[in-house]
C-alpha positions as CSV (number, residue, x, y, z in Angstrom):
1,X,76.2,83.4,95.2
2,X,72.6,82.5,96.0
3,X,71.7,86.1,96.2
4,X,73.3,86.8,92.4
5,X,71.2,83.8,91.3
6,X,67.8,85.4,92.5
7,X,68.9,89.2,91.7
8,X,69.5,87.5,88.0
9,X,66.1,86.4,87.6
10,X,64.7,90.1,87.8
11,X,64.2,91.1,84.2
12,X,63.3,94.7,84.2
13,X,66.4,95.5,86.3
14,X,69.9,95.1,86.2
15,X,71.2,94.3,89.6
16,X,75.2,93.5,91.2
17,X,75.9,92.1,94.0
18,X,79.5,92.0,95.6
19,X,81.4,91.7,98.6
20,X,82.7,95.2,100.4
21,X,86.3,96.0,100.1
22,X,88.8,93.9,102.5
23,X,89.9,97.6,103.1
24,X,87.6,100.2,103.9
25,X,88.7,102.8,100.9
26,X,90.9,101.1,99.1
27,X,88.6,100.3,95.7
28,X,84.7,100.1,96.1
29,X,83.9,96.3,96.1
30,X,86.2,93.2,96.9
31,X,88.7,91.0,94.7
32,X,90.0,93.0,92.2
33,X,89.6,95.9,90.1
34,X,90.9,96.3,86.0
35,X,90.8,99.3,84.2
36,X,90.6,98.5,80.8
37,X,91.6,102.1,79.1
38,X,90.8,103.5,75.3
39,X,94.6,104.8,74.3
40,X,93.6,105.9,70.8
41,X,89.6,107.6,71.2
42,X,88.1,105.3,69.6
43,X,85.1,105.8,71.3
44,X,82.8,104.1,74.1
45,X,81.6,101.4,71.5
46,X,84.7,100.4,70.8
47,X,85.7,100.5,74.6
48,X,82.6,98.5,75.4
49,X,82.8,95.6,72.7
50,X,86.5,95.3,74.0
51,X,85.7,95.0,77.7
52,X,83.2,92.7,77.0
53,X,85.2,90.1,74.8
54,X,87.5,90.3,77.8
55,X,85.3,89.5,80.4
56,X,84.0,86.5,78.1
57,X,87.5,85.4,78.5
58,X,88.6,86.1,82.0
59,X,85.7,84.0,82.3
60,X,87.3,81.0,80.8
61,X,90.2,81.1,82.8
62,X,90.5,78.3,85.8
63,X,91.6,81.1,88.4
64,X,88.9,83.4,87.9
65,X,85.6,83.2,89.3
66,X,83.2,83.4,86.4
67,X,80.2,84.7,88.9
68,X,82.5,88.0,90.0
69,X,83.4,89.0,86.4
70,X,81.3,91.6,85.9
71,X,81.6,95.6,84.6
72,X,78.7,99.0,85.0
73,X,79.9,100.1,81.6
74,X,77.6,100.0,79.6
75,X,76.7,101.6,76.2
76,X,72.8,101.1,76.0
77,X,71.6,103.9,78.3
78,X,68.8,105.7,75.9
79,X,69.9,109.7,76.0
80,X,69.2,112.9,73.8
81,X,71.9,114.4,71.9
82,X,71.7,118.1,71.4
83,X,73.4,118.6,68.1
84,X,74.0,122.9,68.1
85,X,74.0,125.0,65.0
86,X,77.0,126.9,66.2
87,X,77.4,128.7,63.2
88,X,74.0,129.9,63.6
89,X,74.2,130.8,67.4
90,X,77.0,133.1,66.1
91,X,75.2,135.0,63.8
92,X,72.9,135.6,66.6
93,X,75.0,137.0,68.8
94,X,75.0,134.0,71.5
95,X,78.1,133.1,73.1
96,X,78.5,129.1,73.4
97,X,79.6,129.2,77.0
98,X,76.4,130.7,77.7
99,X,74.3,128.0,75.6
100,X,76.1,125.5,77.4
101,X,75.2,126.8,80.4
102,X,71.6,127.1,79.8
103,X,71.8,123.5,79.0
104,X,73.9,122.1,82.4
105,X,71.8,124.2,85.0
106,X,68.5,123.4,83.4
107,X,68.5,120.1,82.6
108,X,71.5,119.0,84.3
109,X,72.9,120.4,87.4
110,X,76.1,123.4,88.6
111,X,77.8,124.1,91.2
112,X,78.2,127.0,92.5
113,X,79.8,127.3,95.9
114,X,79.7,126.1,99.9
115,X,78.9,128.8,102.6
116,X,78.6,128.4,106.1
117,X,75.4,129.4,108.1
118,X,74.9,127.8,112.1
119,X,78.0,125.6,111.9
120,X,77.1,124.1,109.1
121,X,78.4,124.2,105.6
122,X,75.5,124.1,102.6
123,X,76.3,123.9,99.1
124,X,74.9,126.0,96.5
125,X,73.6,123.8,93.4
126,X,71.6,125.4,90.2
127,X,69.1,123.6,88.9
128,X,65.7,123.6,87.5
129,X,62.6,121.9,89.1
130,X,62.2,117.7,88.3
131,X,59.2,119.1,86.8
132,X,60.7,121.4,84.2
133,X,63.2,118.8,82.6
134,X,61.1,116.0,82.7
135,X,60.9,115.5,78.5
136,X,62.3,116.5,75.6
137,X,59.9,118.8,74.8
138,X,61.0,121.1,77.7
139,X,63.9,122.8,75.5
140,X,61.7,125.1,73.8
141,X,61.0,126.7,76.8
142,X,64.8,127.5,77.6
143,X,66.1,130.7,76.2
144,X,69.5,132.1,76.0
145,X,70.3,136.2,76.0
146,X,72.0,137.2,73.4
147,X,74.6,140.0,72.7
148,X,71.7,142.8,72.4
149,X,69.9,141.7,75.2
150,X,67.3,139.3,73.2
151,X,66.0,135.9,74.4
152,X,66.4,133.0,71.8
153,X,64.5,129.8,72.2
154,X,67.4,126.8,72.2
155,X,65.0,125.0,69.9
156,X,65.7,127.1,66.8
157,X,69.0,126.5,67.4
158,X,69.4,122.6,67.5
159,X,67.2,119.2,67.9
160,X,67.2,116.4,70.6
161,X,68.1,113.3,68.7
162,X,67.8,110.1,70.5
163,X,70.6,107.9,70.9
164,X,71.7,105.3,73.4
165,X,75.4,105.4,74.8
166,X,77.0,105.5,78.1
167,X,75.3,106.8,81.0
168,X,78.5,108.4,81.9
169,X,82.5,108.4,80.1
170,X,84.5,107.2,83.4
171,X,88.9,107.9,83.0
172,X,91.2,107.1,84.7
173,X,94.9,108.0,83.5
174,X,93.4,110.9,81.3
175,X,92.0,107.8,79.5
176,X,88.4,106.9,78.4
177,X,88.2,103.8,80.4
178,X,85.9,100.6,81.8
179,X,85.8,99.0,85.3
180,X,86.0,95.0,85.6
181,X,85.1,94.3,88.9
182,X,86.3,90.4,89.3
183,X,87.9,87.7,92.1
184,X,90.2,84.7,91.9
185,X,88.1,81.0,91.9
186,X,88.2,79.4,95.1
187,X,91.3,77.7,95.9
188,X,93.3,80.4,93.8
189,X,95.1,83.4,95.4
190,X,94.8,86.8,94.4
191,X,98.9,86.5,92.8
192,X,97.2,84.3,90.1
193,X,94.3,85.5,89.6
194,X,96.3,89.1,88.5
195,X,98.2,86.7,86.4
196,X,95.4,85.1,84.5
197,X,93.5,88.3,83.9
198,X,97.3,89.8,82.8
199,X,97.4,86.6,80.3
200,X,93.1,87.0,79.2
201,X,94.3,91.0,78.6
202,X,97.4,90.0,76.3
203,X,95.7,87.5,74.4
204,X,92.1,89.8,73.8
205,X,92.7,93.3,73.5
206,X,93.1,95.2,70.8
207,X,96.6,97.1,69.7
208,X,94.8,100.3,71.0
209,X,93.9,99.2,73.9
210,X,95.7,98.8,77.7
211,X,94.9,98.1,81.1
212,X,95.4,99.0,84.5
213,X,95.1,97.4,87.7
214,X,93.7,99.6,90.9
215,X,92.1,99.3,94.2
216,X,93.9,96.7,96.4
217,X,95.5,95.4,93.8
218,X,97.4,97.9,92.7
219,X,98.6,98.1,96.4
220,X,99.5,94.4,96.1
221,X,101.3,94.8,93.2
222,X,103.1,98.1,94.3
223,X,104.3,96.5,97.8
224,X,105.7,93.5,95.3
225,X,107.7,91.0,97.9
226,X,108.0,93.1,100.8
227,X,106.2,90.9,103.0
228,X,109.2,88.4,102.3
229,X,111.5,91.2,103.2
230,X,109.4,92.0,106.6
231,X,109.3,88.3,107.4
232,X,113.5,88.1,106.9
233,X,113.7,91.1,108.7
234,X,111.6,89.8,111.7
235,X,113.5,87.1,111.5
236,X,117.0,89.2,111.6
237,X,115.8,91.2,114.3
238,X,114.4,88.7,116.7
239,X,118.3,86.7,116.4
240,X,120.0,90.0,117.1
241,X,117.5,90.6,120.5
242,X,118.2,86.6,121.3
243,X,121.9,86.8,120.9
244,X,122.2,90.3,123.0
245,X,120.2,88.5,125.6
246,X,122.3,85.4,126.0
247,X,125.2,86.5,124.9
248,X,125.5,83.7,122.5
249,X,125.1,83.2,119.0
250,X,123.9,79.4,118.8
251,X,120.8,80.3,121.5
252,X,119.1,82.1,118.9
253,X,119.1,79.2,116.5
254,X,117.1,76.9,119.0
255,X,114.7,79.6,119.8
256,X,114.1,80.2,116.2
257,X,114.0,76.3,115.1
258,X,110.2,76.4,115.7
259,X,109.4,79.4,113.3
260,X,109.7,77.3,110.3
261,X,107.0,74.6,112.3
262,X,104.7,77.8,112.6
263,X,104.8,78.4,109.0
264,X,104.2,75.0,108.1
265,X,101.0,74.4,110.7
266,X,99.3,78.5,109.3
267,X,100.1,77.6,105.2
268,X,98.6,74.2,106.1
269,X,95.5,75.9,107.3
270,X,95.0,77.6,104.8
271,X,95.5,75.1,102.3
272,X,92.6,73.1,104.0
273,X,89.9,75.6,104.6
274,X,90.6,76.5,101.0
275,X,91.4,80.2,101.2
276,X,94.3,82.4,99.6
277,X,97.8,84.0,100.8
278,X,96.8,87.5,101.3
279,X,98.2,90.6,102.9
280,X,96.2,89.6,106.4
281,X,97.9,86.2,106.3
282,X,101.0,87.3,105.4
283,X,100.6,89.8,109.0
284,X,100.1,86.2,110.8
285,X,103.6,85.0,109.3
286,X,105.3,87.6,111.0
287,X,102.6,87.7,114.1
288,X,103.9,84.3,114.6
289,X,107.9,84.3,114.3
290,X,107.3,85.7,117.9
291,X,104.6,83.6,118.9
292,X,106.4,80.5,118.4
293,X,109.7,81.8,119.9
294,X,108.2,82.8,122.9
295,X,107.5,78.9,123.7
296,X,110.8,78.2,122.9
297,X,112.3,80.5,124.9
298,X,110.7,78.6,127.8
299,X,112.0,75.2,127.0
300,X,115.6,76.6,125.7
301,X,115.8,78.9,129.1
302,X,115.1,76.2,130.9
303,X,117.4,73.7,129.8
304,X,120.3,76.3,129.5
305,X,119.6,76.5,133.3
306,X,120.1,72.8,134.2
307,X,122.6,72.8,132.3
308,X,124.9,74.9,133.9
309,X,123.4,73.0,137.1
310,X,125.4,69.8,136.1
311,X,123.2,68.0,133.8
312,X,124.1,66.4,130.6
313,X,122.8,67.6,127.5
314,X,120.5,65.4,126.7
315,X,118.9,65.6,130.2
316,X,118.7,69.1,130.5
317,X,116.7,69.2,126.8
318,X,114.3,66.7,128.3
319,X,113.7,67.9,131.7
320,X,113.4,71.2,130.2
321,X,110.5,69.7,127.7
322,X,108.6,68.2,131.0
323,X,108.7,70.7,133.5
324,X,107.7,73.5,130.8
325,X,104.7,71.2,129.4
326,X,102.2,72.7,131.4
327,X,103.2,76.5,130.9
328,X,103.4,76.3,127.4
329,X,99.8,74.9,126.7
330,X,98.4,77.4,129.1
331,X,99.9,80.5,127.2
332,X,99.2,78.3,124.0
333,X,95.6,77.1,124.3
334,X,94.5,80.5,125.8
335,X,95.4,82.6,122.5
336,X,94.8,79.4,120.0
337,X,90.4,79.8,121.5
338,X,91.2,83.7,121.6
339,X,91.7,83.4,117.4
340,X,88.8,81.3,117.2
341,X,86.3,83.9,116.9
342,X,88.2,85.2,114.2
343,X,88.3,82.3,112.2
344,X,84.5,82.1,111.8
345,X,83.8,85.9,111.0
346,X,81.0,87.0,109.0
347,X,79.4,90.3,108.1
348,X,81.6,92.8,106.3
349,X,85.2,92.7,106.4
350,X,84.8,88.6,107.6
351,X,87.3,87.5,104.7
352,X,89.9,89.5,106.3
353,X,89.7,88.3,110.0
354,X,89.1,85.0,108.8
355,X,92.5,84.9,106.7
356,X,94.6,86.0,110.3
357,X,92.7,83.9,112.1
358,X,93.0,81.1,110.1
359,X,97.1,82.1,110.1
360,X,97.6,82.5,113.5
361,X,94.9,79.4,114.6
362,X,97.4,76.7,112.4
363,X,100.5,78.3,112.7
364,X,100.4,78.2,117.1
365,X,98.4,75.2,116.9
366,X,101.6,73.2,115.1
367,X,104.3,75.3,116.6
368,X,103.0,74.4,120.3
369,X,102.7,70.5,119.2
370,X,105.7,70.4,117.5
371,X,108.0,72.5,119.3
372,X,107.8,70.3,122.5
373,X,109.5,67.7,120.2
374,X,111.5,69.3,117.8
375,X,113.1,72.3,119.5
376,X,115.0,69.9,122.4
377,X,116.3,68.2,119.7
378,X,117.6,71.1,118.4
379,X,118.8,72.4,121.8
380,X,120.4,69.2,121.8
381,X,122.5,69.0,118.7
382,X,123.2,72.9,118.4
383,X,124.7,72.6,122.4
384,X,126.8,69.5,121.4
385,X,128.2,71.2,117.9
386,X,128.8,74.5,120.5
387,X,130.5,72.2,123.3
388,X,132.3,70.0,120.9
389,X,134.3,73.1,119.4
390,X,135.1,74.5,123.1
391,X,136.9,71.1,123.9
392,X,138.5,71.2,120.7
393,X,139.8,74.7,121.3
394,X,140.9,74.2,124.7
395,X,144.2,72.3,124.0
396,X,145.2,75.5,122.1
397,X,144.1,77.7,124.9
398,X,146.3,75.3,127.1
399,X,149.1,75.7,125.8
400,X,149.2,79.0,124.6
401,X,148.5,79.4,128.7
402,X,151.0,77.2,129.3
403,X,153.9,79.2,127.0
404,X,153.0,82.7,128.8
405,X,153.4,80.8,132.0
406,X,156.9,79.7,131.3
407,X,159.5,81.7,132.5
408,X,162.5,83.0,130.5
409,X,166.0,82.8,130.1
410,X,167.5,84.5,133.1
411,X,169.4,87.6,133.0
């Protein structure tokens, strides 16, 4: 922000300043990116004077940040406009293609083709010296040959007017179109800010007019809620693993009873250093289903052992919570520091290593305190719901043991 502010104060520039993509290739600067698109033609004046009531009231919007809204298009750039007497160029034998052609490699630029020469590929450009198209007065010196082999100065054939316009007529969709570049306000995620630019589009285009989203959003939007399917999946697959492993289907449920601690500790770390569920955060969720089940493993393992040793229930749960005290902050405390780098990243990319850090940091930070409380508890009540319906199923089993045992009438 401080560097906007002093680029601002430059007045015989125009100067941006934004942060790199959180993906290298996916869209050309950070936040977001709206294509606002001319479906009609009516022209880049038209496209212009519509962008720009829309960025006025993006700007306006609590979820936006007003200092990111910004578009290049532009419809000031002073140009020439050759206007061609085609009618005449006929009648002197010139074929347009070829006046057209005079025109790109002269003052513009073509391509022509690549070859390769000492492992290297060049590329073959046409163009005329800086010199030599440095003013409008340079077209009378560009002829075209004719049918009959005659030269014919461009300059009887059309003026240069001077105009202003577009520097250049971006589409995208086949559509004349206008790049906002913008981000959400801090303390906003990018879900709303999509949805307040969505509601600042509805309410200020024109009928003509429509938008598309691109960049990393449009990848946001695309993947829709598949991180909530990933995260239930994660979740399916780790209980499946558990209950292969132990051969039980209530072990799984006190492993898993700290994964919903995790989530609380990472969204509450986020909620305090201010910063947005993204697609790096939403990694950490599922980063830390099996973070935080690996501690309770230990303490679940552990108690299932002493347990079957002769302890009671509630005995086993707290032994299990002293002995495996010490091993659990270890493992704990030596990946929470690991993340810390992480969580105070700068330089490019930093917003992304900073959002998984800041995931990961919370979410083992809450699951180690609270799972040495929380998850004997659990241990506790699941084991007594589990041993409670044995002994109620054994007087069946009894009996029905009981009734094969008994012998029949005899023969």
């Amino acid at each position: 922000a401080s560097v906007r502010n002093k680029l601002l104060g430059i007045p015989e520039a125009f100067v941006l300043s934004f942060d790199p993509p959180s993906i290298q290739g996916l869209g050309t600067t950070g936040g977001f990116e709206f294509e606002v698109e001319d479906l009609a033609g009516h022209g880049s004046v038209a496209l212009n004077d519509a962008t720009q009531a829309l960025i006025a009231a993006a700007r306006k919007q609590p979820e936006l940040n007003p200092q990111q809204m910004f578009t290049s298009f532009s419809t000031s750039t002073p140009q020439f406009k050759y206007d061609l007497d085609r009618t005449k160029a006929k009648l002197l034998g010139l074929s347009l293609p070829d006046v057209f052609n005079t025109l790109q490699i002269y003052l513009g630029s073509l391509y022509v083709n690549d070859f390769n020469l000492f492992g290297h590929t060049f590329r073959v450009t046409l163009q005329a010296d800086k010199g030599a198209r440095a003013a409008a007065s340079d077209l009378s010196r560009l002829y075209v040959r004719n049918a009959s082999g005659g030269m014919v100065p461009l300059d009887t054939l059309g003026a240069l007017k001077p105009i202003v316009g577009p520097e250049t007529v971006p589409h995208y969709n086949n559509y004349a179109s206008a790049l906002i570049n913008g981000g959400p306000a801090p303390g906003y995620s990018s879900g709303q800010a999509v949805v307040a630019m969505e509601r600042a589009a509805a309410a200020t285009l024109p009928k003509d007019f429509g938008y598309e989203w691109t960049g990393v959003t449009f990848q946001e939007l695309k993947a829709g809620s598949i991180a909530a399917v990933v995260f239930a999946l994660a979740i399916v697959f780790v209980f499946v693993i558990l209950a292969a492993q132990y051969e039980s289907w209530s072990m799984p449920f006190m492993v898993l009873s700290s994964a919903p601690l995790a989530l609380f500790g990472a969204l509450a770390a986020l909620w305090l250093r201010g910063m947005q569920i993204d697609v790096y955060s939403q990694i950490g969720f599922v980063m830390l289903i099996g973070l935080a089940a690996k501690n309770s493993i230990l303490i679940v393992e552990f108690a299932k052992r002493r347990r079957e040793e002769g302890l009671s229930i509630v005995e086993a749960a707290t032994e299990a919570a002293r002995l495996r005290l010490r091993p659990i902050l270890m493992t704990a405390f030596a990946f929470i520091l690991g993340v810390l780098p992480l969580m105070f990243a700068s330089g490019a990319g930093a917003a992304s290593r900073q959002s998984i850090g800041t995931t990961v940091f919370g979410g083992m930070l809450a699951a180690t305190a609270l799972t040495l409380i929380f998850v004997p508890v659990f241990y506790a009540l699941i084991e007594r719901l589990r041993e409670g319906r044995g002994v109620a199923m054994a007087p069946h089993a009894e009996v029905e043991t009981a009734l094969a045992a008994e012998p029949g009438p005899a023969e």
